[in-house]
N, C-alpha and C positions, 0 to 999 in steps of 0.2 A: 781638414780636421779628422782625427781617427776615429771612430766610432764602436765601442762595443755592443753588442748584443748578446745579455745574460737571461738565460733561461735556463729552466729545468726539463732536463732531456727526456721527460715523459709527456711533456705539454709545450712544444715548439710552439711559438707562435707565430704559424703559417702566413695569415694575412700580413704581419706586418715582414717578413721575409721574401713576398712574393712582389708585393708593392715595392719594397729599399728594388730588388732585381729589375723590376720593369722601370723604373724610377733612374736606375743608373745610381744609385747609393751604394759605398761597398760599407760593410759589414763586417765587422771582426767578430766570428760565432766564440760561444762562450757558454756551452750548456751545463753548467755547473753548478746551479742552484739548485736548492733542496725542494723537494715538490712541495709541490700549490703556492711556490712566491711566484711574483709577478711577473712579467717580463720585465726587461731593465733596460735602458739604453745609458753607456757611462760615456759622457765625451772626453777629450784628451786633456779639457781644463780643467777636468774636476767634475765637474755636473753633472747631474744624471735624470733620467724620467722616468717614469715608470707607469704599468697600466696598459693592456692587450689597446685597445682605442686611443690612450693618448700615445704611445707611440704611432700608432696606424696615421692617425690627425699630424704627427709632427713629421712623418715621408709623406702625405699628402701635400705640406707646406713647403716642405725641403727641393721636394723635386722640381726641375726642369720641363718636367713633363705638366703640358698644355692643359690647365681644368681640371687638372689630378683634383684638387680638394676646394682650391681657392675661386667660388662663383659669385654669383649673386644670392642675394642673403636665403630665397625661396629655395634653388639647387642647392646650396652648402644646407641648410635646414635637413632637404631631403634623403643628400647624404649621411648627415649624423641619425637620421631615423631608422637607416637602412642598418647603420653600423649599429643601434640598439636592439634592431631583428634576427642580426648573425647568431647568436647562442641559442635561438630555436632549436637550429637544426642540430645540435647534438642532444636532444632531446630524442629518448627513443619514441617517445608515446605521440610527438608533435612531429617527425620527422615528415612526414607523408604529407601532413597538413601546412605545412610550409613550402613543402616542391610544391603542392596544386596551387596555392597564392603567392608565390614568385613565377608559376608560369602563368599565371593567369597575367599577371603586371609585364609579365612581357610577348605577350601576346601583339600589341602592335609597336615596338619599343626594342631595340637594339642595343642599349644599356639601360643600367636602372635608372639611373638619372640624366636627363640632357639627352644629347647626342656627341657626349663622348665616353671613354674609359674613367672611370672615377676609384677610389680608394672604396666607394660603394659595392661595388664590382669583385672586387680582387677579395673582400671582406665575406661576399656571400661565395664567390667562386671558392676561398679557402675552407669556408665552413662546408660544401658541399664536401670538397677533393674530402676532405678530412675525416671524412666520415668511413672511405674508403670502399670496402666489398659492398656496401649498403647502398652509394650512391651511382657506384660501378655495374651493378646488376637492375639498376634505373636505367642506364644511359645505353642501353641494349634491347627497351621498352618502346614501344609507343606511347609509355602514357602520357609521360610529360615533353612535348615533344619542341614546345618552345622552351621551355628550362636547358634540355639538353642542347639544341639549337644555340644557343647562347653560348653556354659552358664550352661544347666542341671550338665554338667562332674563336672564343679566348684564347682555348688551348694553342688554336691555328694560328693563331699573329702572333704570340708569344712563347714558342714550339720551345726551343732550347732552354731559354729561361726555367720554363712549369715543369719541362721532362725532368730539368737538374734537381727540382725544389721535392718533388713528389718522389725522385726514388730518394734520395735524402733523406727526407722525412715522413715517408709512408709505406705504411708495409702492408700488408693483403687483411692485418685487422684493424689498419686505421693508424691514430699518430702513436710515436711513442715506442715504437718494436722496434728501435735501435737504441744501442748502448751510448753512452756519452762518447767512448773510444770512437764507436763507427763512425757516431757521427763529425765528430772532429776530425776521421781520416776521409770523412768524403767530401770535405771542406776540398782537396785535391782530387781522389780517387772514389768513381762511384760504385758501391758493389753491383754485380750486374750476375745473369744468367741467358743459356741458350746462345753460345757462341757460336759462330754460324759466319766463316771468310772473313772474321774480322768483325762484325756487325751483331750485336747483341741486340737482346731483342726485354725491354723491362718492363713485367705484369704492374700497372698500376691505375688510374684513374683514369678511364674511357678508354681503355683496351691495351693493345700492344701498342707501342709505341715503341722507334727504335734510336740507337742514342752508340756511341765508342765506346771498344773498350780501351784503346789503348792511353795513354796519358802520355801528353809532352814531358821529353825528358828533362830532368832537372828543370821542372817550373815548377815557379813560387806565389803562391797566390796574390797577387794584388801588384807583381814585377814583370808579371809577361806582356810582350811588345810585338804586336806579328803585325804583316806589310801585305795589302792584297796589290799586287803590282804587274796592270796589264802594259801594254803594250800601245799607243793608241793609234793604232794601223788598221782598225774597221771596230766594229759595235761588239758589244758582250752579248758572247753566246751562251748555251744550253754547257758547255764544256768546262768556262770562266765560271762560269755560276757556282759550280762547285766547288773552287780555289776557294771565291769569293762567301761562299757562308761554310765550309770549314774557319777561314779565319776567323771571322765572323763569332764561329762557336766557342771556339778555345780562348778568344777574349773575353766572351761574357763567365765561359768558364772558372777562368781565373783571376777575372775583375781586372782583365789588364787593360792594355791597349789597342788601337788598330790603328793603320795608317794606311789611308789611300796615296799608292807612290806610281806615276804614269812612268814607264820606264821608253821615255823619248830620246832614243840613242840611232833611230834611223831614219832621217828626215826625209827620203826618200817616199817611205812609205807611211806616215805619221800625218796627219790633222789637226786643226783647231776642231772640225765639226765631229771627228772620234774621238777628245780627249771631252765633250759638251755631250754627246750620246754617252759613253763611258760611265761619266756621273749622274746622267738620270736613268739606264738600267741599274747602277749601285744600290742609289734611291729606291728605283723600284724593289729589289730584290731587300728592303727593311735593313738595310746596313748602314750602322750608324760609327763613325769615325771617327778619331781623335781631329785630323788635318790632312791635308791633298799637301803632297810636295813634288818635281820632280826631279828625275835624276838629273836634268839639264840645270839644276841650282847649283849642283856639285862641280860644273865642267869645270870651272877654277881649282879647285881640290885637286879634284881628278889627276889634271896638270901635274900638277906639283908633286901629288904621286909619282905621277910618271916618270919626273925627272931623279924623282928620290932613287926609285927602281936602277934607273937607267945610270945612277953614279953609285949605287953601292952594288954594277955589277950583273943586279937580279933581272937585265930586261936591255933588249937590244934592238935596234933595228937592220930590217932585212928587204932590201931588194929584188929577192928572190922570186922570179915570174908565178903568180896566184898555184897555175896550175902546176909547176914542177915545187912549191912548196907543198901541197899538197899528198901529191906524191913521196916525197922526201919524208913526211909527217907517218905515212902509210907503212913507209919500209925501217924507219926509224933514224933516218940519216941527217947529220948534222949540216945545217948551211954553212956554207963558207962564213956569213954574215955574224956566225956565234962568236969568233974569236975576235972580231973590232973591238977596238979602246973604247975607253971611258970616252974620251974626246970626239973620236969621228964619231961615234953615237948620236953626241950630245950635237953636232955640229949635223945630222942628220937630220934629228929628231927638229932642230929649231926650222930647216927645211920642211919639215911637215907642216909644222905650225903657220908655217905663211903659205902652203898651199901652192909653192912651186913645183913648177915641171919636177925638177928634180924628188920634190919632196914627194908629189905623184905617183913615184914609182915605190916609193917605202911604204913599210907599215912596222908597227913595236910588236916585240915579240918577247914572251916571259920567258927568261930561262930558267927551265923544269928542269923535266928530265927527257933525252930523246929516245931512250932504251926503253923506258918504262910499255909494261905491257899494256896497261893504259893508258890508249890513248891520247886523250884528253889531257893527259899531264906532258905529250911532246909538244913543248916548246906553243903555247896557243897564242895565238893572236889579241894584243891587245885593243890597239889603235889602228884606225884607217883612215886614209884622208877620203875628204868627201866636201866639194864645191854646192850641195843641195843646198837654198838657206832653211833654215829649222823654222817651224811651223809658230814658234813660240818666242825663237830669242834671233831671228832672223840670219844674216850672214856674217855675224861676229867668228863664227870659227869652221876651220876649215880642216880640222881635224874630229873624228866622234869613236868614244873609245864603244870596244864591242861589249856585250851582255855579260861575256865572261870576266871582265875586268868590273863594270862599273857596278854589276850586284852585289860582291861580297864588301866592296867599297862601300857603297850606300846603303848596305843594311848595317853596317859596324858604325858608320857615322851618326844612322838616326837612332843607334841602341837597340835596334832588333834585338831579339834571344831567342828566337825561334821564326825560319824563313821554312816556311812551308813550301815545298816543289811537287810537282808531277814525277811521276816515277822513271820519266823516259829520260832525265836528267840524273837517273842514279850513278851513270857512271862518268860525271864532272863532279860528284859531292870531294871528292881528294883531290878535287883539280881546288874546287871554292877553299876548302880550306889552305890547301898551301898558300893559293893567292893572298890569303887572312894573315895567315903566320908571315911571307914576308915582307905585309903591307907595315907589321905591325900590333895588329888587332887583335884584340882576344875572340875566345871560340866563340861564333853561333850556332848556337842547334840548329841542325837541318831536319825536316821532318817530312817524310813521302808520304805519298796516296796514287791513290792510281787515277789515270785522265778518266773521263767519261766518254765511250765511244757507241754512241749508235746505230743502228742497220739504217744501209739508203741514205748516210748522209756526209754531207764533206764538212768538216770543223775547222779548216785550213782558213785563214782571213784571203789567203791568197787566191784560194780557188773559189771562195767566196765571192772577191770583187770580181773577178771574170765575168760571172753573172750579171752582177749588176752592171758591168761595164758594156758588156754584150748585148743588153737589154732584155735578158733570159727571163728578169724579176723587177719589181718594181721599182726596189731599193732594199736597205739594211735592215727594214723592217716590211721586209714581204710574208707574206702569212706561211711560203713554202722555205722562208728558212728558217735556220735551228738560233738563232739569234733569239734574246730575253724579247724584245721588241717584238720580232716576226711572231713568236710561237705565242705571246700575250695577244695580240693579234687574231690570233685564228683562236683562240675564246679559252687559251689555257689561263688559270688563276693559279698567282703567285705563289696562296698554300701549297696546292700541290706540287710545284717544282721544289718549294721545300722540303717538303714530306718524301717526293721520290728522293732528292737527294741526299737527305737523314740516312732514307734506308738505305743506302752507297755504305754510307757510314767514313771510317777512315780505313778500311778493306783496301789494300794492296794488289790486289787480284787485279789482272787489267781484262774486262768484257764486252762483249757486245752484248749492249741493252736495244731491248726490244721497245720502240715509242708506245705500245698498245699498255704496257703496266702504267707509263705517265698520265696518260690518257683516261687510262682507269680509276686513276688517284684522283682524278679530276672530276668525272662523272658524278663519286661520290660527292664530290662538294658543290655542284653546283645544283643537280637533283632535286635536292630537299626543299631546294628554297627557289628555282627558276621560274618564272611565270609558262604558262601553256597557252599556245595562242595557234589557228588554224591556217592551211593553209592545202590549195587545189592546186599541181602539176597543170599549167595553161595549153600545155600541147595534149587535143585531140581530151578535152577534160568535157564529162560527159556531165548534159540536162535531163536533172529528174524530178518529174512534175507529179508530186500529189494530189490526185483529183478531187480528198478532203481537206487539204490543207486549210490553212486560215486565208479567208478569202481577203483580210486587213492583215495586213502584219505587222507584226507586235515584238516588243523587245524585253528581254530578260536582263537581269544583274548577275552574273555566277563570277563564283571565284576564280580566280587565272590559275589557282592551286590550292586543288581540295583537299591536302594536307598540310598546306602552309598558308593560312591568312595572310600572312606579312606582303605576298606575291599580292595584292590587291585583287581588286574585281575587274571585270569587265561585260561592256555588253554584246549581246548575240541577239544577232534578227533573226524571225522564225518568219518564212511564206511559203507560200507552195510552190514555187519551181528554186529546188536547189542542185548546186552543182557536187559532182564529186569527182575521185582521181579516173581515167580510166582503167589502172592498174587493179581499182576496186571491181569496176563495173566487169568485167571480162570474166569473174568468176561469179557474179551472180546468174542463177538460174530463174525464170519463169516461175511463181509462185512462191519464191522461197522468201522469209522472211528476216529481216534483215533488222539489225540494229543502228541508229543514228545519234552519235554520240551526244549528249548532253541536250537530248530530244524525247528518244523511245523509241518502240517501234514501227519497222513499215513492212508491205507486203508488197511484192514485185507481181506485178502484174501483166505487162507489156515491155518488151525489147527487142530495140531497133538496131541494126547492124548496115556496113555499111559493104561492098565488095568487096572491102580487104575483110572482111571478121570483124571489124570495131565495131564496140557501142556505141552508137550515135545519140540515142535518147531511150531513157527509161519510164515506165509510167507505173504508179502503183497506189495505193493509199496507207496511211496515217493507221497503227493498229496499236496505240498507246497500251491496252492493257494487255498488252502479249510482254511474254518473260525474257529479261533482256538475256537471261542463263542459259537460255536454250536455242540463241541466235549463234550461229557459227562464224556471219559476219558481223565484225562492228566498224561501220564507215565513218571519216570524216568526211566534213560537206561545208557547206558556205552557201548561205542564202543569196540567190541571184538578183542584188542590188547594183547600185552605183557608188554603193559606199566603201565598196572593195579595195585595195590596193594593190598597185602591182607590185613585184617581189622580184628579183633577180637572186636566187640560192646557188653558193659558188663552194663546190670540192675541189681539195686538191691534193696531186701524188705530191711522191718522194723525186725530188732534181737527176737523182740518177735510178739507173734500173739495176743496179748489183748493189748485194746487200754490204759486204765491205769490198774493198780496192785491194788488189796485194802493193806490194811495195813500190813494183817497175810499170804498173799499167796509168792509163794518162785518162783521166778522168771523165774527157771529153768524147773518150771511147762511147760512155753509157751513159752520156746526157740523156732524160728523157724526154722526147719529141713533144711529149701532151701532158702540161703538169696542170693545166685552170680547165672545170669543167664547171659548165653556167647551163642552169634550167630557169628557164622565165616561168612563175606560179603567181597566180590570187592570194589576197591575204587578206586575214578580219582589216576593220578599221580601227581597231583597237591598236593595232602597229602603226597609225599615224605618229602616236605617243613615244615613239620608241628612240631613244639617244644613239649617239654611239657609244659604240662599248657595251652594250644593254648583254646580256645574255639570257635566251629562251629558249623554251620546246616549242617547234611543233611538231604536233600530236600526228603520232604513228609517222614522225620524217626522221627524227633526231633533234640536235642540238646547236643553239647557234648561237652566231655572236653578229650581234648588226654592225658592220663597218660603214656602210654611207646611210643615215636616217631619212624619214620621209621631207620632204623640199618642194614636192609637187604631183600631180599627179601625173604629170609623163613622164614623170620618172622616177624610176622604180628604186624602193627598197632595197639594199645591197647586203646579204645576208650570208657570212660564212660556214659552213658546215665545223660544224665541231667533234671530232672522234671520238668516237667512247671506250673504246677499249678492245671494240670485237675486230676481227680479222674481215669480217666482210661489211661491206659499204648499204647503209640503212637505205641509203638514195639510190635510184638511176638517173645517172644525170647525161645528159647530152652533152659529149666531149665536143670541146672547141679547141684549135689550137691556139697558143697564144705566146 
């Protein structure tokens, strides 16, 4: 059913535009009403609704989306209370007094109502974005730091949606500073500034944020159709990822389509268990798809092409030995094989098809052109025989056409209008179309971007299984590869692979990116909100005994993060003989006064060394009213219990040691020898609690992400080092090989 939305283009009505978006409702805009009428919604029978709330209420109902509006009688109650508070905030005089009682309400609460996304949400989020410079020069404060907490979370899981909605509809004074024209033109085209390799960079609510400029050509809002279409010959990496949400983007863009299509045309190299990891990195990476199809639905089709081809002329078969066609392709020279009839072709080709000797030796070849200075237009390969049976449709055929045949085929048959490629494919775009034109088919846009490449790593699925084949790495999701899997793993979160990727943008430039800016995209998100929990280096970790200590020991409640409640409490024992790192102890002097985190202070009194130089044991007392300002050191430490835990903390390098490969060198040149390094450490007992997946600080170590949780106590906590951005490693870790 069509749907309008009329409004008057000085008073968008945001929430119910941000809601239809996250909702998957498309929208016919329609800002053409005279100010201060209502919002309107006209449907295509005639009907219409109107009213900022009752429409908000009628995409709550409409949507597909889980709890959007419809709960139980208490949460829907809660939510229409919420929807009665939104008009606060455009109050100049209440503004202020509404951020402090929304963040106070979400102070222990990750939405406003429930524990999911509600029309609650999107109703105060719009009222906030809305306000604009005012809410903007908030969200760069500490004051409100659960409100903004929130807001950011939203923006995060709904990146391309809110970027589209806000420069749309918001300008640096709030709603309303675009003309009816604009905004109607940016219904396709968004205006943007600070052009920058393709990548624009648009001032709006909670900072920069970065978005395309270019637009698909000739797309129509609500008719675009684009195909994310890997391969399924090993797991989605760091590279796929960003095929995989550019599609992604220009479907929500344009309110079109997407289509998950496995391009299973090599059963050699293909799986059922990569076409089943495939779709739960898609999953992971929030991509949402019309249908999975794949190209092995077509091989019937395909055929029949083939034969079409092959009697009107445009496609031959060649027995021409792999390597002297090749050759032959290089210099421009015709096979003997181009001038056969229609008949001995046809009388070939049914030899392929049954996968005899004979047929063994042929393969289909399109006839191009052999002159041509490109390449890719001599005469390419369509078809080859191949006895593997296919991962999916078993050993029904014994023929499997190549890449170059069966993409422009199965994007024209599932109605593509825009096939998104990598740029190292630019020069087959005259090969795809020709194949189009004598398939029959009308034009598909083609649309490049550049791969993602970066330092110290191999992208190759090929040189990827070596690895795992070799037993170099665990498998496809080892934390040392660049795979959606492996790098979630080592405690990267999904925002920021979107966020780095945004800032790609659709930039043509082909670079080597550096992992340390992902890393850093990362830091900021998990920072704010990670719990803090301690932790003592076991090798050579030094005892220090306070001679006033508490001769009972006693336990404290403190926050796991004293700027984020949300991060929960924990408890900390306090006694007199606590450990710390040696790392620490080596620079404390005799006398000097020391600070002991989330304690006070001490005074060193006594130190024991051992013939090599180490601190063996320290001895001092308890000088709580000394100034922690003026301590040079601040030590972690962990009270000498039995309630500790053991810890196994794991870094890890880059697979090779050179930052890229040239073309001719073999990979295997710069394996590197020592990629896992494991330091055995003490840990609170508060890390009993810890899941997998968990991600934490600890203090003065860095950042982690727990891969094996606690299970017992002989066996240790498994805990991976998470990078943050910097060039040097926060840890010393004891290399092991492995």
């Amino acid at each position: 059913m069509e749907i309008k939305l009329s409004f008057p283009a000085d008073s968008p009505p945001l929430a119910v535009i941000v809601a239809a978006k996250i909702g998957g409702i498309s929208l016919s805009i329609d800002p053409s009403l005279s100010s201060g009428a209502p919002p309107s919604l006209l449907f295509s029978d005639g009907t219409n609704l109107s009213g900022l709330f009752v429409l908000l209420r009628y995409v709550g109902r409409a949507v597909e989306f889980p709890n959007f509006y419809l709960r139980d009688a208490f949460e829907s109650s809660k939510i229409d209370e919420w929807l009665d508070y939104a008009p606060v905030f455009s109050s100049g005089s209440e503004f202020e007094g509404a951020c402090r009682y929304v963040d106070g309400c979400l102070l222990h609460n990750t939405f406003l109502v429930g524990h999911n996304l509600s029309i609650a949400d999107t109703a105060i989020w719009s009222a906030l974005a809305g306000t604009g410079q005012r809410w903007q020069s908030l969200c760069n404060s500490k004051k409100y730091e659960n409100l903004v907490r929130w807001f950011n979370s939203i923006h995060a899981e709904y990146d391309a949606v809110l970027n589209e909605v806000t420069a749309m509809y918001i300008g640096k004074k709030g709603l309303g500073t675009q003309s009816v024209s604009k905004v109607q033109e940016n219904q396709v085209s968004t205006s943007h500034s600070n052009n920058v390799d393709g990548v624009i960079t648009e001032k709006g609510v909670g900072g920069s944020r970065p978005t395309f400029e270019v637009n698909l050509p000739d797309a129509v809002v609500g008719k675009v159709r684009v195909r994310f279409a890997p391969e399924p010959s090993g797991y989605l990496h760091i590279g796929h990822s960003k095929a995989a949400l550019l599609n992604k983007y220009f479907a929500e863009r344009y309110e079109g389509k997407l289509i998950v299509r496995f391009d299973d045309t090599n059963p050699d190299k293909e799986s059922s268990e990569f076409v089943d990891n495939l779709l739960k990195d898609i999953e992971t990476l929030g991509i949402k798809y019309e249908t999975v199809t794949y190209t092995s639905d077509y091989f019937p089709n395909m055929i029949e092409m083939a034969e079409k081809l092959i009697r009107e002329g445009k496609a031959y078969i060649d027995d021409t030995p792999r390597e002297q066609m090749q050759q032959q392709r290089m210099e421009g020279i015709e096979s003997k094989c181009r001038s056969n009839s229609v008949e001995e072709n046809l009388k070939l080709w049914k030899e392929m098809v049954a996968g005899s000797a004979r047929g063994l030796m042929c393969c289909l070849r399109g006839k191009l052109n052999m002159q041509d200075p490109n390449k890719s237009l001599r005469d390419p390969v369509y078809y080859r025989c191949n006895l593997t049976p296919h991962h999916k449709i078993g050993a029904r055929y014994k023929i499997y056409p190549t890449y170059d045949f069966a993409c422009p085929f199965v994007d024209a048959v599932e109605g593509i209008t825009h096939a998104l490629r990598s740029s190292e494919y630019h020069d087959r775009n005259d090969q795809y179309h020709w194949i189009l034109k004598d398939m029959g088919f009308p034009k598909v846009h083609l649309y490049e971007f550049s791969r993602v490449n970066m330092v110290y790593t191999l992208l190759s699925k090929r040189k990827l299984l070596w690895f795992v084949q070799n037993g170099l790495v665990e498998g496809w999701d080892d934390p040392r590869f660049p795979t959606v899997q492996g790098i979630v793993r080592r405690g990267l979160k999904i925002e920021a692979l979107i966020q780095f990727m945004l800032e790609q943008g659709a930039s043509k430039n082909l670079n080597l990116m550096e992992w340390d800016k992902l890393w850093a995209i990362n830091k900021k998100i998990i920072d704010p909100v990670c719990p803090r929990h301690t932790a003592v280096t076991e090798e050579r970790r030094v005892l220090f005994t306070l001679t006033n200590g508490p001769e009972d020991p006693f336990v404290r409640v403190i926050p796991k993060h004293k700027k984020y409640e949300g991060a929960g409490e924990k408890a900390t024992s306090y006694t007199k003989r606590i450990w710390i790192d040696q790392d620490d102890a080596k620079f404390i002097s005799a006398n000097e006064e020391v600070t002991l985190m989330d304690w006070g202070n001490a005074i060193i009194k006594e130190i024991e060394k051992d013939q090599e130089g180490y601190v063996t044991q320290l001895i001092g007392v308890l000088h709580l009213e000394g100034s922690v300002k003026t301590t040079k050191l601040k030590l972690t430490w962990l009270s000498d219990t039995n309630e500790l835990v053991t810890l196994s903390l794991v870094d890890f390098d880059h697979l090779i040691t050179k930052k890229k490969l040239e073309e001719d060198e073999d990979f295997i040149d710069v394996v590197n020898p020592c990629t896992k390094m494991e330091t055995a450490a003490l840990g609170d007992s508060n890390m009993r609690n810890l899941k997998r997946g968990d991600i934490l600080q600890l203090e003065r170590k860095g950042y982690f992400r727990c891969d094996v949780p606690f299970v017992r106590p002989s066996k240790p906590i498994v805990l991976f080092a998470i990078p943050d951005g910097k060039q040097t490693a926060v840890m010393k870790f004891q290399k092991l090989k492995y």
